[in-house]
Every structure is written in C-alpha cells, then in structure tokens.
C-alpha positions in Angstrom: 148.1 -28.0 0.2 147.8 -31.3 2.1 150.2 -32.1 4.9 152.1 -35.2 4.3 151.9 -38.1 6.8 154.6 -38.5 9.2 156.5 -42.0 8.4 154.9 -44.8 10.3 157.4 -45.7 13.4 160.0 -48.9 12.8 157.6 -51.6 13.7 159.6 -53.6 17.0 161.8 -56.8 16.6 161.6 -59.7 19.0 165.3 -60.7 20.4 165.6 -63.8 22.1 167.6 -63.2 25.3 168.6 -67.0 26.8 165.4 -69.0 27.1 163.6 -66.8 29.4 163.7 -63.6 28.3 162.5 -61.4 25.3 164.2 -58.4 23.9 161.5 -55.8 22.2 164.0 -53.4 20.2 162.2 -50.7 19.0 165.3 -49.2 16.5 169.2 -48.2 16.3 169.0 -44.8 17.6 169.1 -43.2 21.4 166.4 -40.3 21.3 163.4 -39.8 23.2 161.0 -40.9 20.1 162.3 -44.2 20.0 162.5 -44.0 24.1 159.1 -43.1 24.5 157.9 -46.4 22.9 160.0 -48.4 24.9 158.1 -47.0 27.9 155.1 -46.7 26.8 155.3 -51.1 26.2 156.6 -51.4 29.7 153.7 -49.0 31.0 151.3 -51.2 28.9 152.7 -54.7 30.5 152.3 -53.0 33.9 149.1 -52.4 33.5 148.0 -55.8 32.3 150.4 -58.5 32.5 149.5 -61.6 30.6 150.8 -65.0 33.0 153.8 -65.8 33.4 154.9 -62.7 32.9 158.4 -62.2 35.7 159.7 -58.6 35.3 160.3 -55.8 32.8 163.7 -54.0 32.3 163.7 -51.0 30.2 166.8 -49.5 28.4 167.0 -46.7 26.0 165.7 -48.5 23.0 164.9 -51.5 24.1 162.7 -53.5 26.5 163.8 -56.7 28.2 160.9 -59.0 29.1 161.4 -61.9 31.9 159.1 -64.2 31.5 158.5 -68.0 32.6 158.5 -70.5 29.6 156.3 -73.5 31.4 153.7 -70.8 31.7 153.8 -68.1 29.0 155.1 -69.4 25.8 157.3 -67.0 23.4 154.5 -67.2 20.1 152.3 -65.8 23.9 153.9 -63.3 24.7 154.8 -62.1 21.2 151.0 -62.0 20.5 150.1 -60.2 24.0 153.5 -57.5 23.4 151.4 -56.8 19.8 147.8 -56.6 21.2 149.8 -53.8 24.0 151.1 -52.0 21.3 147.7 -52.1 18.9 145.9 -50.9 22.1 148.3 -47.5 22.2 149.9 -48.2 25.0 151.8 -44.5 24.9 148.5 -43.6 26.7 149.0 -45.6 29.4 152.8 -44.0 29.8 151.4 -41.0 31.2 149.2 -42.9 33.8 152.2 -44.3 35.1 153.2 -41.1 36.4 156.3 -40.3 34.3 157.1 -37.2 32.7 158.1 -35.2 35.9 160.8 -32.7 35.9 163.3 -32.5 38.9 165.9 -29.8 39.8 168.5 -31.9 41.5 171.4 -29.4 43.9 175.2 -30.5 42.0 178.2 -28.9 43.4 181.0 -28.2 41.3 183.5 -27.0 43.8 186.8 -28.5 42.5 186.9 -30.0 46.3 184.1 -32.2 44.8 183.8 -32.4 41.6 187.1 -34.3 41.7 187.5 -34.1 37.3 186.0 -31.1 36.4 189.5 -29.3 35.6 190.5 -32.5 33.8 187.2 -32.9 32.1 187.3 -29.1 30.9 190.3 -29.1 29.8 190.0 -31.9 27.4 186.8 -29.9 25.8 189.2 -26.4 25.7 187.5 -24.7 28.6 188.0 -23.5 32.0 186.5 -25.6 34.7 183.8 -22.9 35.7 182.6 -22.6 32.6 182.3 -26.4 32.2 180.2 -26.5 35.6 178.0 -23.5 33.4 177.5 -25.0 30.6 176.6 -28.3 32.4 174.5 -26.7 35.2 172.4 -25.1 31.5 171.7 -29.1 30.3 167.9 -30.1 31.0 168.6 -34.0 30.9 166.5 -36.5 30.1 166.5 -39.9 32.3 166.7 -42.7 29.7 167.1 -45.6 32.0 168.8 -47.5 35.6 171.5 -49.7 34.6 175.1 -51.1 35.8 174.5 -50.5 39.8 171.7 -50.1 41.9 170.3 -46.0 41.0 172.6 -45.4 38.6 171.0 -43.3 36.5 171.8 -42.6 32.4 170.9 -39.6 31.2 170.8 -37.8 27.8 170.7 -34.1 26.9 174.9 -33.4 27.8 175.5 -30.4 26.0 177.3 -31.0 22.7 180.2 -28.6 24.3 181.0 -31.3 26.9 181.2 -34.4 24.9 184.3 -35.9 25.5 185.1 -39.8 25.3 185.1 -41.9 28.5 189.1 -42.4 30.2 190.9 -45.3 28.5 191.1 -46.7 32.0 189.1 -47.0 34.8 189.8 -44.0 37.9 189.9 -44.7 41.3 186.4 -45.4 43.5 183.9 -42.3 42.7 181.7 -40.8 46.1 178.6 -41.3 46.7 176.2 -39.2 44.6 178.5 -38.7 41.9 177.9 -36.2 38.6 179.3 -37.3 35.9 179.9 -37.1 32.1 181.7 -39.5 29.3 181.2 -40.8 26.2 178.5 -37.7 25.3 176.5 -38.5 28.1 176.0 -37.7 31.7 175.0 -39.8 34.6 174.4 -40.0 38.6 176.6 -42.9 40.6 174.9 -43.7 43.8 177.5 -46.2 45.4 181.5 -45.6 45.3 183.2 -48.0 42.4 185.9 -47.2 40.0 184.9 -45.7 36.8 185.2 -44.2 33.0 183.2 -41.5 33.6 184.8 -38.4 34.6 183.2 -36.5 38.1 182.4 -32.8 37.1 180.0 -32.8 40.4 178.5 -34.3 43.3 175.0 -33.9 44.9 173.3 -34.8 48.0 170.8 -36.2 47.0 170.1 -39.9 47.7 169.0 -41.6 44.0 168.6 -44.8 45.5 167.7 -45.4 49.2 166.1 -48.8 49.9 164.7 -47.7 52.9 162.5 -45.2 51.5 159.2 -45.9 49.3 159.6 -45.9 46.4 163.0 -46.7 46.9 164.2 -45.0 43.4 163.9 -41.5 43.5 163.3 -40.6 39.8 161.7 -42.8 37.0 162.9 -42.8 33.0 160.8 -40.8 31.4 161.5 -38.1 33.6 163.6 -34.5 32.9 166.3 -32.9 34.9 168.7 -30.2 35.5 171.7 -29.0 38.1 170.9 -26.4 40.3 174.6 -25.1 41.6 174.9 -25.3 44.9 178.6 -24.1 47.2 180.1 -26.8 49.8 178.6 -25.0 51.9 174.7 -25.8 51.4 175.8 -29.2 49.8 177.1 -30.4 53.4 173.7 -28.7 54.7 171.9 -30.6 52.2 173.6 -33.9 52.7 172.8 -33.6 56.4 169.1 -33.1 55.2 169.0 -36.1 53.5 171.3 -38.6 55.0 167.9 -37.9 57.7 165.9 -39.4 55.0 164.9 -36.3 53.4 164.3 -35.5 49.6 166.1 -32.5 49.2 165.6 -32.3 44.9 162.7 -30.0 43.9 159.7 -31.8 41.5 157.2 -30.7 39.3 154.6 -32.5 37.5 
C-alpha cells in the first residue's frame, strides 16, 4: 500500500502594492505551513538579493518586497522571487538562525496585568486560572507590525479567545502581554489599544541600543514563565541595565 502524495503547496500570487512594492501572498490561512514559506522567501532574498532590491517585510502569509523600479523591473523581480523559490529556499530559513525557542518572565499580578479579571471573565473563568491557561501556551512569533517590537503571536489557547474591546483602552505599559481577537501579542511602547493586558514582562523586545536591536525573530517559539512583582521589579532593574533577562534555546 503506496502512501499518497501530499498536495503540492498553493503556488504564490504576485500583488502589486503602489509602484514600488510587491506582495508575494502565499494563501488565505494564518498557520505556520503557509508561515514557513513566507520566511523561507525572505531568508532566500537575504541571501541573494537581485539589484534593486530595497527591503523585505514579512507578515503571516505574505511577503512585502520594496524594490526600486528604475533598477529592478517587476517581470525582474517576479522571475528572481521564482528562481528563490525553485532553488528551496526553506533551506536557507534555518541558516538564518530562526527557529529558536525563548521562555520570556510575564507577571500576572492583577497590579499589572491591568485586564486579566476583565479578560477572564468574558471567557467564564477566574483570573488565575486565565494567567494558567495562558502561562501553558507555547506561542509562535508570526511577525513585527503596527509599532516598533510589537510582536504577533499565534498559539493563544482556544480557552482564551475572546474578541478585541469595541473601543480602544487607555495607553498600555511598557512590555505589555496581551490577548484579543484569538491571538496574543507583546507591546513595547505605551499607546491605547484593543487588546486586552492579561500581563506584563520585563523584558525589553525592542531596544535600539542593543545589537540586534530586536530581541526575537518570526519564526521563533515562546512561552510565559510566571514570575511575582516581586522578581518582575528585580528583573526590570536587570534589564533596564541593558540585560536580556528571557532564557533561549536553539
């Protein structure tokens, strides 16, 4: 008995994005399948960027490709995205040295974690056992958007999804953990949000001081590690003196 195939993955499409920039979408759905594509492409370019190429923004399924026009024409770059993926560029993802799994300190003391009574409530449990069943998540970082380190991540568990506030809240801290809309993320700078805060950690996502000044790649894994107000102020002390306080392993 033979072992059927698996189906062949959704081959890209090419979305024009203004004159100067080139959307490779590799499908509808958010999952680390279609993810790993979209990494593996911007792993590829890296590598070996034809001329003219400007910058590479990944998203979960999706890569944007900045590009100059008067020196890398679209049928170009078209034809070099191709010859990446023909070449099996998901090779070239692990070079790039994503993949890595991080334990990142979170604490939930209400003190902090400014919605987690809210947040649990609306999903029918008691805040500590929301800060449980989120601290058991292992997360996956799909991608930086909407402010510098802000950091998207999939994996919320399913008893946690709950829709994002029909109106922004007031600024969120630094460091922020939060869930909405069936996923979680990390804020890095204080703005008014949707998501709701179940947590706050001390350590530093973004830090343009530091090299490389993004602390975690997409691609990578995560989880909470509780930790009391006590070892978060420790913690935050640690790393407001520029040091990474998360645990990493390859």
């Amino acid at each position: 008995m033979t072992t059927p195939d698996p189906e062949p993955p959704i081959r890209p499409r090419f979305l024009d994005a203004g004159e100067a920039a080139l959307v490779v979408e590799f499908g509808a759905a958010v999952d680390p399948a279609t993810n790993d594509r979209v990494l593996a492409l911007d792993a590829a370019l890296a590598a070996d960027p034809p001329p003219g190429l400007a910058e590479t923004v990944p998203t979960y399924r999706s890569l944007m490709i900045h590009y100059d026009p008067l020196t890398l024409s679209r049928a170009a770059l078209v034809a070099a995205v191709e010859g990446r993926l023909a070449e099996r560029a998901a090779e070239r993802a692990a070079a790039r040295g994503g993949g890595r799994h991080w334990t990142i300190p979170c604490c939930y003391d209400p003190a902090l974690a400014e919605d987690i009574e809210e947040a649990a409530a609306l999903v029918g449990l008691a805040g500590a056992d929301a800060a449980a069943r989120h601290a058991e998540g292992v997360y996956r970082v799909y991608m930086y958007g909407f402010a510098p380190g802000f950091a998207y991540l999939g994996g919320l568990p399913e008893a946690l999804a709950l829709p994002r506030r029909p109106s922004p809240r007031p600024p969120h801290p630094p460091g922020a953990v939060m869930i909405g809309g069936g996923l979680a993320a990390i804020g890095t700078v204080p703005m008014p949000t949707g998501w709701y805060v179940v947590g706050r950690t001390p350590e530093r996502l973004f830090a343009p001081e530091r090299e490389p000044a993004f602390l975690i790649e997409s691609g990578d894994t995560l989880r909470f590690e509780p930790v009391s107000a006590e070892a978060f102020a420790a913690l935050e002390r640690r790393a407001a003196a520029g040091e990474v306080v998360a645990g990493r392993a390859a």
